[in-house]
PDBQT receptor file of N, H, CA, C and O in Angstrom, charges set to zero:
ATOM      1  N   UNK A   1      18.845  72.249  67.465  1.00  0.00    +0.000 N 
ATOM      2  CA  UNK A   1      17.448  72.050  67.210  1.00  0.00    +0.000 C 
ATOM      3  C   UNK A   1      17.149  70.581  66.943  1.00  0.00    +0.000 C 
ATOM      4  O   UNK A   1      16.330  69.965  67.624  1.00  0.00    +0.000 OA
ATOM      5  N   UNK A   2      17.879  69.992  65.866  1.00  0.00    +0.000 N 
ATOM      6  H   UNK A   2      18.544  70.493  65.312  1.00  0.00    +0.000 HD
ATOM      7  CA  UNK A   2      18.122  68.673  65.663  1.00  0.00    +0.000 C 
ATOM      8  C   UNK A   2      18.050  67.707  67.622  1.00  0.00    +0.000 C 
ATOM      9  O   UNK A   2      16.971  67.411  68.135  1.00  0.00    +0.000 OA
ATOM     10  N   UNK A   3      19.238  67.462  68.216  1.00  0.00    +0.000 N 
ATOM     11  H   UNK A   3      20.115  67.703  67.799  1.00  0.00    +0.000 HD
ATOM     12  CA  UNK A   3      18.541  67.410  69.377  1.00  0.00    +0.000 C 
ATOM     13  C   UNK A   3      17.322  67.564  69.816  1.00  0.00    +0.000 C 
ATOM     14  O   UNK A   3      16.536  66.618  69.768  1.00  0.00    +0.000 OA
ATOM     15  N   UNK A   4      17.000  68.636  70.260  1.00  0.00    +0.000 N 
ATOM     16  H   UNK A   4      17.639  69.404  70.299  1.00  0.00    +0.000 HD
ATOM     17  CA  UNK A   4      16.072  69.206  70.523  1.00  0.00    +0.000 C 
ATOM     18  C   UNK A   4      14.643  68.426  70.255  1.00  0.00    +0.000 C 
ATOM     19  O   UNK A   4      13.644  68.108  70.901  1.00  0.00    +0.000 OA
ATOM     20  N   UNK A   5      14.911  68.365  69.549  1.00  0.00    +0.000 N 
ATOM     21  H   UNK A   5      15.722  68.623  69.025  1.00  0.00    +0.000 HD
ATOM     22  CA  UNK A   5      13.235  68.063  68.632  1.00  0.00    +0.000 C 
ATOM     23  C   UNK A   5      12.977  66.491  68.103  1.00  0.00    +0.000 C 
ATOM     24  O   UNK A   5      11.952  66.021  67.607  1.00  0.00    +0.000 OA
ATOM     25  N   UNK A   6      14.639  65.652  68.461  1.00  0.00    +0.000 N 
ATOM     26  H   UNK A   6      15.472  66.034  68.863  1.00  0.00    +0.000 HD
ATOM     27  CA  UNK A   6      14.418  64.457  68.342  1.00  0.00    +0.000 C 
ATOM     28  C   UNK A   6      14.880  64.077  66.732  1.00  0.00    +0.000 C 
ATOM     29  O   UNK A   6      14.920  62.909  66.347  1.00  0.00    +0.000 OA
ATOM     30  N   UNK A   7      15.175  65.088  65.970  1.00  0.00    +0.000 N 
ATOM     31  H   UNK A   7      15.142  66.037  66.283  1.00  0.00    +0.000 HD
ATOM     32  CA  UNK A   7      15.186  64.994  64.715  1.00  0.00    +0.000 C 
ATOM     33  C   UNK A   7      16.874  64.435  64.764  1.00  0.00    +0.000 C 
ATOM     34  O   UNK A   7      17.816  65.054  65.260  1.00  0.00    +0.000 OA
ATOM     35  N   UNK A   8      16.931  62.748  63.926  1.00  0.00    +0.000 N 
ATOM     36  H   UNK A   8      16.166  62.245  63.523  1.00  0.00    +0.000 HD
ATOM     37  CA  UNK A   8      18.489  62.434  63.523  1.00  0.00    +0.000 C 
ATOM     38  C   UNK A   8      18.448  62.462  61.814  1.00  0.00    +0.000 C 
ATOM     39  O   UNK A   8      17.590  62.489  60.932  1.00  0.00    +0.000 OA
ATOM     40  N   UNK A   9      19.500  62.445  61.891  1.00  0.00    +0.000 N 
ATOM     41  H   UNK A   9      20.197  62.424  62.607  1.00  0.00    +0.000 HD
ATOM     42  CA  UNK A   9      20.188  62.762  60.596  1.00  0.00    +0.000 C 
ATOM     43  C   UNK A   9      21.614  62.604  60.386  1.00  0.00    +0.000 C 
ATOM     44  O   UNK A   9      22.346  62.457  61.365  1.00  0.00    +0.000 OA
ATOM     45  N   UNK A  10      21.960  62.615  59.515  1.00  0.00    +0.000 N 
ATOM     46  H   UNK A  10      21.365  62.734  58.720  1.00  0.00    +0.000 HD
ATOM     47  CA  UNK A  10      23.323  62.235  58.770  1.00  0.00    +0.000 C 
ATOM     48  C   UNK A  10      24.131  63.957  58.206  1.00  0.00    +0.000 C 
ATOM     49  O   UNK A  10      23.863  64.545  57.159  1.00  0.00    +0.000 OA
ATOM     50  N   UNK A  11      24.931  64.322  59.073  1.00  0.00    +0.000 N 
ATOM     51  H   UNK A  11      25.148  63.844  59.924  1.00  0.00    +0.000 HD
ATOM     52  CA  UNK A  11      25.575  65.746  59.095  1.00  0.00    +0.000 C 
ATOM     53  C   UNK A  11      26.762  65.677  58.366  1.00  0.00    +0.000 C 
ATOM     54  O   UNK A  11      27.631  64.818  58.517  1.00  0.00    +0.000 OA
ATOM     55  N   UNK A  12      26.781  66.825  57.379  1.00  0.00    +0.000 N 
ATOM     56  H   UNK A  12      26.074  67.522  57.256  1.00  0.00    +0.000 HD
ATOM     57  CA  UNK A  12      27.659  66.902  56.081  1.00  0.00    +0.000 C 
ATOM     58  C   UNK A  12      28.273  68.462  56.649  1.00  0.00    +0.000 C 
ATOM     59  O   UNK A  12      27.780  69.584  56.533  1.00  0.00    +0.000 OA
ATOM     60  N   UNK A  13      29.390  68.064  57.220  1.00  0.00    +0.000 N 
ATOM     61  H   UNK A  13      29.791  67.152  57.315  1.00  0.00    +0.000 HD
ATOM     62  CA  UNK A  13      29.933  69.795  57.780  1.00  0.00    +0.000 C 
ATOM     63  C   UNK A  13      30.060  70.290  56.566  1.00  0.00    +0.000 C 
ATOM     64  O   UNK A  13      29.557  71.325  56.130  1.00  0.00    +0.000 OA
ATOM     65  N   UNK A  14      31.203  69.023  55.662  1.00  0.00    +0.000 N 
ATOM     66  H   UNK A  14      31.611  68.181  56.016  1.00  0.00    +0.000 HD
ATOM     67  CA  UNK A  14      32.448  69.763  54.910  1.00  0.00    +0.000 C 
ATOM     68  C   UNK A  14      31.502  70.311  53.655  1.00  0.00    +0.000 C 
ATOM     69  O   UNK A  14      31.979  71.244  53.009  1.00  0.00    +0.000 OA
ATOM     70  N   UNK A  15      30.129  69.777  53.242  1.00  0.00    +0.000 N 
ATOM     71  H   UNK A  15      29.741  69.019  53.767  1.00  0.00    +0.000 HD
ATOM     72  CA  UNK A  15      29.325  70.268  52.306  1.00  0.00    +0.000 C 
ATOM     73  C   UNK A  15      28.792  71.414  52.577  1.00  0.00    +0.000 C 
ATOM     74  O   UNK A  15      28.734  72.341  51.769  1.00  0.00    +0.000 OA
ATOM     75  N   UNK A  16      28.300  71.449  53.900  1.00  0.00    +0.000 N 
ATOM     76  H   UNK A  16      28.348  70.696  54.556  1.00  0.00    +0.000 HD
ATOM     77  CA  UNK A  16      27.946  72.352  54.281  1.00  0.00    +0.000 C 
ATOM     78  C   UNK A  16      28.832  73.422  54.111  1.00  0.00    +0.000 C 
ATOM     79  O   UNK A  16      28.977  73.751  52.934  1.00  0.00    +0.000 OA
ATOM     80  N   UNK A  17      29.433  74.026  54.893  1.00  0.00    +0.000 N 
ATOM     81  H   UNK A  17      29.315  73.758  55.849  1.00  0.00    +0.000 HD
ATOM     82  CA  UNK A  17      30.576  75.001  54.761  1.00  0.00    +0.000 C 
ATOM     83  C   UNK A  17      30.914  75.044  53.117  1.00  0.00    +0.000 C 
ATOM     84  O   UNK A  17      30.593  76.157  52.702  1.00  0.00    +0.000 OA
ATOM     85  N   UNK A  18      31.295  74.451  52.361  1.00  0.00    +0.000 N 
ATOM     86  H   UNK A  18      31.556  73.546  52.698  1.00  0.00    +0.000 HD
ATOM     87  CA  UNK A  18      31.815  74.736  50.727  1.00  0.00    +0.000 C 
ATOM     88  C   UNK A  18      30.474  74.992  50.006  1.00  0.00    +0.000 C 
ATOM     89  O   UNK A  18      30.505  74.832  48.786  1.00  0.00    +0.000 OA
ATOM     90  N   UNK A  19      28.974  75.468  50.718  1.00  0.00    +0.000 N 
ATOM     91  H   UNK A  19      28.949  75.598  51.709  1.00  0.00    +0.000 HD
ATOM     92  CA  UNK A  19      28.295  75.793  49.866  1.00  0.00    +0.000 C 
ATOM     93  C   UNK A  19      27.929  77.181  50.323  1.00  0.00    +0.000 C 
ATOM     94  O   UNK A  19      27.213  78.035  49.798  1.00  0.00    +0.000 OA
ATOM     95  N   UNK A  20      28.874  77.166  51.866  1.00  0.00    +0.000 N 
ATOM     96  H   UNK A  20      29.455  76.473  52.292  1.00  0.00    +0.000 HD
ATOM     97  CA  UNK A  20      28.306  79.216  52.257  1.00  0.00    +0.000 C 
ATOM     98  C   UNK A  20      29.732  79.947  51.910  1.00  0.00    +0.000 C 
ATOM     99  O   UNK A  20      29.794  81.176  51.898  1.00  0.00    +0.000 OA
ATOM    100  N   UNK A  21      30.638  79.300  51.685  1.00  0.00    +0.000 N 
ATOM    101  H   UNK A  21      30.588  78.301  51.695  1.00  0.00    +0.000 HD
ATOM    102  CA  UNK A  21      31.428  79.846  50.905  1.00  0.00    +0.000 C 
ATOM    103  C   UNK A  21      31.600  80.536  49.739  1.00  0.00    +0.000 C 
ATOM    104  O   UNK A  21      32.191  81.600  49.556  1.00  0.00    +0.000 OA
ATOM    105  N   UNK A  22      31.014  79.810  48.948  1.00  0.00    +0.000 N 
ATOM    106  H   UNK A  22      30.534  78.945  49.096  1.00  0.00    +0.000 HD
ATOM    107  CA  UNK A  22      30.371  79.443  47.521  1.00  0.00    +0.000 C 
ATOM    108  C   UNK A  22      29.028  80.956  47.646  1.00  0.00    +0.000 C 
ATOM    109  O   UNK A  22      29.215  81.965  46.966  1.00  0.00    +0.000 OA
ATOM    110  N   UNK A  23      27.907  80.849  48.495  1.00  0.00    +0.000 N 
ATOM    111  H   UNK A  23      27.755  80.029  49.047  1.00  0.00    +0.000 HD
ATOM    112  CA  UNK A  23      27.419  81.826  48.561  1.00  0.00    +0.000 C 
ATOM    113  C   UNK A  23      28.115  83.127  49.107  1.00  0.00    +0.000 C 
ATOM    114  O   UNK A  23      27.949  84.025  48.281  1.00  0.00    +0.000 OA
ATOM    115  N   UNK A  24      28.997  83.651  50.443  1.00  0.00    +0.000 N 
ATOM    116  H   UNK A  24      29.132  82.922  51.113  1.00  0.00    +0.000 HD
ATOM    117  CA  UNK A  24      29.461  84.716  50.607  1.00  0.00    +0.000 C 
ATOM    118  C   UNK A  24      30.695  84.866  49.343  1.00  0.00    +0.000 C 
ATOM    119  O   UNK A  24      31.501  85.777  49.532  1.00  0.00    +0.000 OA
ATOM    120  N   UNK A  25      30.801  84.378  48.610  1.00  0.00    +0.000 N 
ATOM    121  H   UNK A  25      30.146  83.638  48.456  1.00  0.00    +0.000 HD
ATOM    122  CA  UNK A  25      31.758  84.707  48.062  1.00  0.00    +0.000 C 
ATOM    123  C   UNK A  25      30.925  86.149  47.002  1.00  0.00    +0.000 C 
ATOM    124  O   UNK A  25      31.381  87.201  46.554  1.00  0.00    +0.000 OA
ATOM    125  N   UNK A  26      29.155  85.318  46.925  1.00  0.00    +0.000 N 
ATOM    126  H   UNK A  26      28.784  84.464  47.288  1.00  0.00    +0.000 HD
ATOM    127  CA  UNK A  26      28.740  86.197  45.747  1.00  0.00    +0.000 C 
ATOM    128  C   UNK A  26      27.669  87.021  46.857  1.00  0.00    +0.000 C 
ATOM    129  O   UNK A  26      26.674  87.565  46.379  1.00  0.00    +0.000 OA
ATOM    130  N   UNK A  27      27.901  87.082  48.239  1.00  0.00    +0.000 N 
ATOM    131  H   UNK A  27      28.709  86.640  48.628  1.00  0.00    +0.000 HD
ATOM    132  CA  UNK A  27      26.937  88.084  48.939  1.00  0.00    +0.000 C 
ATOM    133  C   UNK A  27      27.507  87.663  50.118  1.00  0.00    +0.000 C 
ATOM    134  O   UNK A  27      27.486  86.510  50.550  1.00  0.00    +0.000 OA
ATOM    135  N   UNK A  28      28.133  88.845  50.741  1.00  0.00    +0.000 N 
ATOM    136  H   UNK A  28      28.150  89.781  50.390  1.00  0.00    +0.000 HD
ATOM    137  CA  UNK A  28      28.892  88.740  51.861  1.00  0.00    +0.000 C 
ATOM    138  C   UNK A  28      27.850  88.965  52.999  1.00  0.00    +0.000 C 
ATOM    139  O   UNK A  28      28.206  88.689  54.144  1.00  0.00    +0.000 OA
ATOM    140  N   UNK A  29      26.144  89.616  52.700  1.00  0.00    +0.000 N 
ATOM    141  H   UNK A  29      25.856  89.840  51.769  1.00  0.00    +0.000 HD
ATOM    142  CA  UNK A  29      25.215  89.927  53.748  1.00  0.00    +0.000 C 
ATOM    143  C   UNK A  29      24.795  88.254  53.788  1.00  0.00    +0.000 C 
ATOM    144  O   UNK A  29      24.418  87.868  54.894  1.00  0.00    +0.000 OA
ATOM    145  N   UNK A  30      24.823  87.293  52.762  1.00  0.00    +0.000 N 
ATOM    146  H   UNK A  30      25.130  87.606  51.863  1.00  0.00    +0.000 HD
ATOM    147  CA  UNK A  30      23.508  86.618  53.010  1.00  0.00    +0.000 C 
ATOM    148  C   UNK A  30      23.757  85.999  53.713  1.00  0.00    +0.000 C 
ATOM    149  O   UNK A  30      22.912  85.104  53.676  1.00  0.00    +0.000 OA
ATOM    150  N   UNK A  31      24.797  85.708  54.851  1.00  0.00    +0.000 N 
ATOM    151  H   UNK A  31      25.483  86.434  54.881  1.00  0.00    +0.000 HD
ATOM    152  CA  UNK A  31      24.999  85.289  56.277  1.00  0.00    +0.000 C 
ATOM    153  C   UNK A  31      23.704  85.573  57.367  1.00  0.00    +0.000 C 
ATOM    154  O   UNK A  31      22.997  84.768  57.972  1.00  0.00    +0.000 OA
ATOM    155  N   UNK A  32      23.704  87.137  57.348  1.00  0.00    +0.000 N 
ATOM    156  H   UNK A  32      24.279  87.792  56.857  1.00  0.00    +0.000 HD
ATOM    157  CA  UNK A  32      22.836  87.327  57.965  1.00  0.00    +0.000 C 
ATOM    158  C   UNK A  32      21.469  87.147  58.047  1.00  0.00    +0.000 C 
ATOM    159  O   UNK A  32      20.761  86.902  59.024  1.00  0.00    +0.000 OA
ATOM    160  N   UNK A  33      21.178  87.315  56.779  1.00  0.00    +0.000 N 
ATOM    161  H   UNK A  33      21.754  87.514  55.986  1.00  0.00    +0.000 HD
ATOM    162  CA  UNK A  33      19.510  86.949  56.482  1.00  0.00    +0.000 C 
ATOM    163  C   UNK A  33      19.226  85.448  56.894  1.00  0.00    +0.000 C 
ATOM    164  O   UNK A  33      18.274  85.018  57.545  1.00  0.00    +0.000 OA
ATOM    165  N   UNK A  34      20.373  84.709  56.309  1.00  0.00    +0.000 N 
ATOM    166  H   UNK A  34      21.146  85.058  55.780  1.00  0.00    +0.000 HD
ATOM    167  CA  UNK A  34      20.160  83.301  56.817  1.00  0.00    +0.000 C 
ATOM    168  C   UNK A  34      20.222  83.219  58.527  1.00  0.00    +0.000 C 
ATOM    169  O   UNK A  34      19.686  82.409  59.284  1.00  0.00    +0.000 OA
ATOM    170  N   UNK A  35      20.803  84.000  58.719  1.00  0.00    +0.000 N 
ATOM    171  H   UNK A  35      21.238  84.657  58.103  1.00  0.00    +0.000 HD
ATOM    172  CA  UNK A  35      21.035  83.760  60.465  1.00  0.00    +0.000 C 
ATOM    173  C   UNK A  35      19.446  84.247  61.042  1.00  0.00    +0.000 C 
ATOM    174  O   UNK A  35      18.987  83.813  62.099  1.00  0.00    +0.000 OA
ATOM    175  N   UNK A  36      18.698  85.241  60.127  1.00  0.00    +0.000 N 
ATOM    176  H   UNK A  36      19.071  85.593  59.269  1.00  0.00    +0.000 HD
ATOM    177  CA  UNK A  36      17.150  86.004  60.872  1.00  0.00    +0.000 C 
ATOM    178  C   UNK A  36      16.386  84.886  60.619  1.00  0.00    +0.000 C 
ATOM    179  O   UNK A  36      15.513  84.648  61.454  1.00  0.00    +0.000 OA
ATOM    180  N   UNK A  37      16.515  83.986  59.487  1.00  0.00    +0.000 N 
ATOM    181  H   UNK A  37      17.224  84.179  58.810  1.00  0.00    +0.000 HD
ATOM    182  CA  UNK A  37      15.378  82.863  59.129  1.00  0.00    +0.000 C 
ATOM    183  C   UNK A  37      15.700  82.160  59.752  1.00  0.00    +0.000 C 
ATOM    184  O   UNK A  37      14.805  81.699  60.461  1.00  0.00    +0.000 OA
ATOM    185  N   UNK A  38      16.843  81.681  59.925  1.00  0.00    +0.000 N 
ATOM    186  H   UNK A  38      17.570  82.055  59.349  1.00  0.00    +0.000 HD
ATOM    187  CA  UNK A  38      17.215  80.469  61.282  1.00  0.00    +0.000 C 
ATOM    188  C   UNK A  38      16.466  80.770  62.539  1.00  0.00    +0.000 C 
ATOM    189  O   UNK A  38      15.551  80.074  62.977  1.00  0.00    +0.000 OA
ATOM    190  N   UNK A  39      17.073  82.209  63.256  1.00  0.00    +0.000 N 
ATOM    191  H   UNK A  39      17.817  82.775  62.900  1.00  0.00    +0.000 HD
ATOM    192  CA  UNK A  39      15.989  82.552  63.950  1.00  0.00    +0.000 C 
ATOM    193  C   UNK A  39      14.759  82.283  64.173  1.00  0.00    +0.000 C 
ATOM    194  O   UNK A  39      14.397  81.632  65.152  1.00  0.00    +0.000 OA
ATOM    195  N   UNK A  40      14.070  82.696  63.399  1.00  0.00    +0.000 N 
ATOM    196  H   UNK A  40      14.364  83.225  62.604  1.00  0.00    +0.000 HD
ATOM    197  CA  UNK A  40      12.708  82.407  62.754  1.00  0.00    +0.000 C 
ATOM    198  C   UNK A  40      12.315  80.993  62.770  1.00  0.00    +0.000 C 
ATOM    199  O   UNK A  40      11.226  80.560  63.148  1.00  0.00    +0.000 OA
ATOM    200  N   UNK A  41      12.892  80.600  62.509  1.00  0.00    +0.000 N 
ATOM    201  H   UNK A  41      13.776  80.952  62.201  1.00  0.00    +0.000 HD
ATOM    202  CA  UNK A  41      12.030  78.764  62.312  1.00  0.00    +0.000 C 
ATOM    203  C   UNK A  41      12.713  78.085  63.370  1.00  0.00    +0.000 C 
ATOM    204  O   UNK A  41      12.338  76.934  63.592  1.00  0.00    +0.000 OA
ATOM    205  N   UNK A  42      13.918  78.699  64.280  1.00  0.00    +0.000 N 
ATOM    206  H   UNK A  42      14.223  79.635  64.099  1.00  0.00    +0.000 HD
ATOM    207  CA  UNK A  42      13.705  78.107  65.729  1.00  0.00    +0.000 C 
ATOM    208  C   UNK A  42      12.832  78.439  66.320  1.00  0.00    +0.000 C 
ATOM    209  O   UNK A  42      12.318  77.406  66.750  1.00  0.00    +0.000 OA
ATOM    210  N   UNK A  43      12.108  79.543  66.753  1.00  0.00    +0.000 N 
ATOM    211  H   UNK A  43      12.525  80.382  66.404  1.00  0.00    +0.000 HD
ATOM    212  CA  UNK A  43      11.252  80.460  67.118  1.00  0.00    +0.000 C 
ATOM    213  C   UNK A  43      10.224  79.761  66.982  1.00  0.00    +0.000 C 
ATOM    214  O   UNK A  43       9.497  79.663  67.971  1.00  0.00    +0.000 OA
ATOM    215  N   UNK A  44       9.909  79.188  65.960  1.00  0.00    +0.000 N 
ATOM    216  H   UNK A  44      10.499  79.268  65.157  1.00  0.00    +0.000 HD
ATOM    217  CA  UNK A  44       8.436  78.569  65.570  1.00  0.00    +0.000 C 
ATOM    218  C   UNK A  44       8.489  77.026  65.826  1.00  0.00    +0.000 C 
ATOM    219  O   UNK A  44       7.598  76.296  66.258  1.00  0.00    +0.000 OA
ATOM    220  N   UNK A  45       9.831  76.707  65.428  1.00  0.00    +0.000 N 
ATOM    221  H   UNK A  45      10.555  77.301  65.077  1.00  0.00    +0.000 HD
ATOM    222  CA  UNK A  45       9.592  75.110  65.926  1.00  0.00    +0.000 C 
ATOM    223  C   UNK A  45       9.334  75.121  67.837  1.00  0.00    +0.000 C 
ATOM    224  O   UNK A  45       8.551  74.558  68.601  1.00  0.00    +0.000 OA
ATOM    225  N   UNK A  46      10.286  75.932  67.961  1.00  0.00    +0.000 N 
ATOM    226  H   UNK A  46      10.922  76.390  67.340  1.00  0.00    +0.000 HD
ATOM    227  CA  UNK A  46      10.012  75.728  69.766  1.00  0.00    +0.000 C 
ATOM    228  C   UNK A  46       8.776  75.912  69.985  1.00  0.00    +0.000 C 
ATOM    229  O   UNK A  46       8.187  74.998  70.562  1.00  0.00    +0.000 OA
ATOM    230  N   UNK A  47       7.943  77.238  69.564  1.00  0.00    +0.000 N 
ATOM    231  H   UNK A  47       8.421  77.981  69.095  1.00  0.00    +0.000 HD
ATOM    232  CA  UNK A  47       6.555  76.980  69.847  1.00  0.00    +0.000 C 
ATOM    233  C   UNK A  47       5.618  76.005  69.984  1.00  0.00    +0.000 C 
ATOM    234  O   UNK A  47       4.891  75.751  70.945  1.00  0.00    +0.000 OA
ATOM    235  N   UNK A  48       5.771  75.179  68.288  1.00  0.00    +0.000 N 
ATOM    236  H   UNK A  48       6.361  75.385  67.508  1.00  0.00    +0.000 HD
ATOM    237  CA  UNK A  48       5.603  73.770  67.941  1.00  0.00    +0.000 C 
ATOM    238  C   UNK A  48       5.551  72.800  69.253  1.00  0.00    +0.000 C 
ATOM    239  O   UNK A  48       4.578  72.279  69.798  1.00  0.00    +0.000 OA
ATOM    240  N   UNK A  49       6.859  72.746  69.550  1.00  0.00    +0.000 N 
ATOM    241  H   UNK A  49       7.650  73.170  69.107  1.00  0.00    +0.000 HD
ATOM    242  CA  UNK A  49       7.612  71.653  70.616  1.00  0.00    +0.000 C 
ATOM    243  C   UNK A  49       6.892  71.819  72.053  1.00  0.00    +0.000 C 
ATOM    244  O   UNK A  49       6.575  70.921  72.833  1.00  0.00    +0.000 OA
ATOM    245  N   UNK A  50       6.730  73.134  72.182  1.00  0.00    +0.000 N 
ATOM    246  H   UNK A  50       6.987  73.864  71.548  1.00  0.00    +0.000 HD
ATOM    247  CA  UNK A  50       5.997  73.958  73.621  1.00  0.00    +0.000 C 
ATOM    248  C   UNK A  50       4.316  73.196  73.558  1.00  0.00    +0.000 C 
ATOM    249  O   UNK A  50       3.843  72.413  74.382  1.00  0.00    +0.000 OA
ATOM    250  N   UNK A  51       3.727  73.683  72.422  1.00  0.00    +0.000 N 
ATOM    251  H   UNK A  51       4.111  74.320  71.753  1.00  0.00    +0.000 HD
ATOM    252  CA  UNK A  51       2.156  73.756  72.643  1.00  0.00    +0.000 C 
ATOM    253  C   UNK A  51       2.335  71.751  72.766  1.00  0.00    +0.000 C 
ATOM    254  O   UNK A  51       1.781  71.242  73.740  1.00  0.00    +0.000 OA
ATOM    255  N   UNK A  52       2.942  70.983  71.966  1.00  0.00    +0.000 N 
ATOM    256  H   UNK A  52       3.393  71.397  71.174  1.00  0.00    +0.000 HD
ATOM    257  CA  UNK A  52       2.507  69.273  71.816  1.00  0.00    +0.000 C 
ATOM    258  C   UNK A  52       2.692  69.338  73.731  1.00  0.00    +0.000 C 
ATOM    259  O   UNK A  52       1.991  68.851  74.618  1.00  0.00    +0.000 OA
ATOM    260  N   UNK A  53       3.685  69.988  73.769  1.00  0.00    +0.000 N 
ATOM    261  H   UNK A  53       4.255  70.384  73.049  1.00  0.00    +0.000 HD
ATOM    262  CA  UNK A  53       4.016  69.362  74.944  1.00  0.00    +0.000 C 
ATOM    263  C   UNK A  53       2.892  69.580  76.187  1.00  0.00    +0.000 C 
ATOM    264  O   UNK A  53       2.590  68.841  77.124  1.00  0.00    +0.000 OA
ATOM    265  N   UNK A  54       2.556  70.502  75.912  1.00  0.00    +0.000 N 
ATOM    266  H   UNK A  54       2.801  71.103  75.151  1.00  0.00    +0.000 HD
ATOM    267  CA  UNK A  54       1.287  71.265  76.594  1.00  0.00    +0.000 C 
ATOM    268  C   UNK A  54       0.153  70.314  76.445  1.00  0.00    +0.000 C 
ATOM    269  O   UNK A  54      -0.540  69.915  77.381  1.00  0.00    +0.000 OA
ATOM    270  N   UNK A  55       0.023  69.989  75.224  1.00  0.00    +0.000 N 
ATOM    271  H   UNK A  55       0.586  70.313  74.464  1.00  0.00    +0.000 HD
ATOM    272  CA  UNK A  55      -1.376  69.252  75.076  1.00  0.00    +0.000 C 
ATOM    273  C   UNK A  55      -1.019  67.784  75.604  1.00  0.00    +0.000 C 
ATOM    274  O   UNK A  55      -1.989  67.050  75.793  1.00  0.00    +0.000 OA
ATOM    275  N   UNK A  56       0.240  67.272  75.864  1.00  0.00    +0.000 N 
ATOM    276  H   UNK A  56       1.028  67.868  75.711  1.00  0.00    +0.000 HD
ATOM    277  CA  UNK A  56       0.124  66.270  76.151  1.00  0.00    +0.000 C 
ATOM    278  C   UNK A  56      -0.240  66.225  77.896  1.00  0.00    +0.000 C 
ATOM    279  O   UNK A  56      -1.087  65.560  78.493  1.00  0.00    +0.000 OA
ATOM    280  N   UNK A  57       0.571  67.021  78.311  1.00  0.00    +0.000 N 
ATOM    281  H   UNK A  57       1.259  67.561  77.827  1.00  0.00    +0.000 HD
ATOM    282  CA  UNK A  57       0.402  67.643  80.083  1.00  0.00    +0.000 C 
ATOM    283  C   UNK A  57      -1.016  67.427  79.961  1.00  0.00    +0.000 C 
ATOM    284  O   UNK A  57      -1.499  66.410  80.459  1.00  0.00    +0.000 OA
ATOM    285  N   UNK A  58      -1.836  68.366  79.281  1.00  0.00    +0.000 N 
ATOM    286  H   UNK A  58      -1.444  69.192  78.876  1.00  0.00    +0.000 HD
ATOM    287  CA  UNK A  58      -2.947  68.555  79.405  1.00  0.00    +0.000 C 
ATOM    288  C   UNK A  58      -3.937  67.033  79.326  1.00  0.00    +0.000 C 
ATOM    289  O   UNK A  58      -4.792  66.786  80.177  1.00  0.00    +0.000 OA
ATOM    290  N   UNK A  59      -3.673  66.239  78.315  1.00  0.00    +0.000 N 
ATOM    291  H   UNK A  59      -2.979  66.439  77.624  1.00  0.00    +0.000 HD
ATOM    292  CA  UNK A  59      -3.776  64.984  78.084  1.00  0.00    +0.000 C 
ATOM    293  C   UNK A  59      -4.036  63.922  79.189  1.00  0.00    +0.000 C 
ATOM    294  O   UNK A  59      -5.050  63.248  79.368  1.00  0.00    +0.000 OA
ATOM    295  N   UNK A  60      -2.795  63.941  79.930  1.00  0.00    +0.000 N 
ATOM    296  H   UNK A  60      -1.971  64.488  79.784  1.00  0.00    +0.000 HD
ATOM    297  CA  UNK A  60      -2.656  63.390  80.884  1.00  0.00    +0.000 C 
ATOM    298  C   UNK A  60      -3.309  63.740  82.605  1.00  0.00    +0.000 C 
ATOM    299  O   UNK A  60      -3.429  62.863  83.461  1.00  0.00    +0.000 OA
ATOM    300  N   UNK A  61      -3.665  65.213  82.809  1.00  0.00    +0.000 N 
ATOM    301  H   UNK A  61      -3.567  65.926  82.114  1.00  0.00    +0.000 HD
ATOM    302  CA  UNK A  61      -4.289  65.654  84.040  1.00  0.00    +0.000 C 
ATOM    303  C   UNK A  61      -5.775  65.508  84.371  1.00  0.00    +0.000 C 
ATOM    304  O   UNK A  61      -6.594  66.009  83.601  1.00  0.00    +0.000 OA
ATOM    305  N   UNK A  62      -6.187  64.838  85.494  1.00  0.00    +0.000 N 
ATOM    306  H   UNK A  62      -5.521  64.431  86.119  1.00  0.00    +0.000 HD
ATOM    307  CA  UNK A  62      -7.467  64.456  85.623  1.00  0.00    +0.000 C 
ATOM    308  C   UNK A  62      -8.586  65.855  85.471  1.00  0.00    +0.000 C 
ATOM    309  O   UNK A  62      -8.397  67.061  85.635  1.00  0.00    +0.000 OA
ATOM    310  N   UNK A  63      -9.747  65.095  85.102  1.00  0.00    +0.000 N 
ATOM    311  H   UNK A  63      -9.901  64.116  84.968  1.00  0.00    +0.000 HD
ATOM    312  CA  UNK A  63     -10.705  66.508  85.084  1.00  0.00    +0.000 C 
ATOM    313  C   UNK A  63     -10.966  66.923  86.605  1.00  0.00    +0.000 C 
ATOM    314  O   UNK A  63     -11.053  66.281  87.652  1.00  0.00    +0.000 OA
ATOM    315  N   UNK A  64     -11.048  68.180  86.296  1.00  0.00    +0.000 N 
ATOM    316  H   UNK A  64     -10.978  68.702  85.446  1.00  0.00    +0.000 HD
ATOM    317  CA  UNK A  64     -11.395  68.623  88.094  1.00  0.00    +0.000 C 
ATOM    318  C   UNK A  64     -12.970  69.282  87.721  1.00  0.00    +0.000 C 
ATOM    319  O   UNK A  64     -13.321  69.998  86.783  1.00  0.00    +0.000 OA
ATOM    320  N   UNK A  65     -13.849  68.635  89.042  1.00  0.00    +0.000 N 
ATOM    321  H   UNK A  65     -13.565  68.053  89.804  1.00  0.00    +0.000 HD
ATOM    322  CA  UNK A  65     -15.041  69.735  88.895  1.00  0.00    +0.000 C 
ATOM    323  C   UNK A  65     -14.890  70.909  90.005  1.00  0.00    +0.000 C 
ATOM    324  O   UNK A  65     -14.293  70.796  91.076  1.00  0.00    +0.000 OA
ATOM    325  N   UNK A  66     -15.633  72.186  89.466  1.00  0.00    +0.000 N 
ATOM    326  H   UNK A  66     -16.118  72.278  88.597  1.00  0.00    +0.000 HD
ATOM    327  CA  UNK A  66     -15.392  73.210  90.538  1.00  0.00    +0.000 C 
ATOM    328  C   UNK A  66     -16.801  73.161  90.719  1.00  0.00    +0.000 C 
ATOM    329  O   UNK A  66     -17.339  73.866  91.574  1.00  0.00    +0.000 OA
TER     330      UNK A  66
């Protein structure tokens, strides 16, 4: 998504990972829920990413008269 969307940043695997550890250790589901919200807010950023992109197309195409 990062890609995606142009978004950089500074990526912390090893933090990352020692804090879902840290959580499945005390909820072996909350993998999943996190995996439906991930879902979810890719879902919506792509939309996001879809419509700018749209309006810019749109932006750019001459007016037509009918």
């Amino acid at each position: 998504m990062t890609a995606q969307c142009g978004i950089q940043g500074k990526l912390q695997h090893a933090e990352y990972l020692k804090s879902w550890v840290k959580v499945l250790k005390n909820d072996n589901k909350a993998i999943f829920r996190a995996a439906s919200k991930a879902r979810e807010a890719s879902e919506y950023i792509n939309e996001l990413t879809l419509e700018k992109q749209l309006e810019q197309v749109k932006d750019h195409e001459p007016e037509m008269e009918l």
